[in-house]
N, C-alpha and C positions, 0 to 999 in steps of 0.2 A: 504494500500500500504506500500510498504516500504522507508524508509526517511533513505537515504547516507548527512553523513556531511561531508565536503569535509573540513577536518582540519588535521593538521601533529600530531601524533600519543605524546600526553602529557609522558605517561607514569605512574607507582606509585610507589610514597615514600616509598623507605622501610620504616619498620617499628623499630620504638624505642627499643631495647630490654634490659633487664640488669637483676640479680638476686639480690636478697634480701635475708639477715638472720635474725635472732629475733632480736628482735628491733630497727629494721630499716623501712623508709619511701620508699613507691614507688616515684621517681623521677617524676615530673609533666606531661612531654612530653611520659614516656617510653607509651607505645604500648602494652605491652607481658614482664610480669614479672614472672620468675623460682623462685621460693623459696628455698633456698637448706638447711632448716633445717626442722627439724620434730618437733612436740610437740614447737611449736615458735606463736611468735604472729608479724605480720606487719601491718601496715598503711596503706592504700589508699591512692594517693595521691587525691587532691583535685576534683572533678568533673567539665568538661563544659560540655555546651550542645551538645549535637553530639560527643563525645569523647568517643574512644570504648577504655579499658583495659580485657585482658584476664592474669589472674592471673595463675601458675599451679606450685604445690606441685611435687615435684620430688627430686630424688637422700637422700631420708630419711623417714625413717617407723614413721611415729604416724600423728599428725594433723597440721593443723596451721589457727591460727584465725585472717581472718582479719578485721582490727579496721577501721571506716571511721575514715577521718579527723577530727579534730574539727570543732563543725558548721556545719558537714552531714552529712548523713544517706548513710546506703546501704538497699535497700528493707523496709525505714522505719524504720529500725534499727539502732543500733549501731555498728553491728559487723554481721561478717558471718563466719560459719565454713567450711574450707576443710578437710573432715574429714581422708582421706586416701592416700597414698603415689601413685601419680599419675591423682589424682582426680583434678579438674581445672574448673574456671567459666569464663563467659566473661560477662562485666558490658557496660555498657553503660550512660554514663551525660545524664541526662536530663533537666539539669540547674548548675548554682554555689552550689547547694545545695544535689541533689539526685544521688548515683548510683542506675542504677535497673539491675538486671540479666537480662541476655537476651537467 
């Protein structure tokens, strides 16, 4: 069958947005991080559990690699590449500790 819940309409949060250059950290809260340089390297910021970031390479031709936090991983790693102008990941906390792609 189908199940109506009869509640007033919450709504959702937008989402955090902000851009990053080389050598700079993702802000904790953002959401959805642009990188607007090429050939650059940024941070992660820290991982929770259930916390999605989608990272994307834009407005600049070459790569940009990004560095976890200290203390975590991405995919087990240290680091992950975007390798091309427009190319983009989305991560996901799996704890204080792991991003994983998703």
């Amino acid at each position: 069958g189908l199940l109506v819940l009869d509640e007033p309409h919450v709504g959702i949060l937008p989402l955090t947005v902000e851009t990053r250059g080389d050598g700079q950290t993702i802000s904790a809260p953002t959401g959805f991080c642009v990188v607007t340089a090429g050939n650059a390297t940024v941070t992660l910021s820290s991982p929770t559990a259930g916390k999605e970031l989608s990272v994307k390479l834009s407005a600049s031709v070459g790569y940009v690699t990004l560095n976890a936090a200290g203390g975590t991983t991405v995919e087990n790693g240290n680091s992950i590449l975007l390798e091309s102008t427009g190319s983009a990941v989305q991560l996901i906390g799996q704890d204080t500790q792991s991003w994983w792609v998703v």
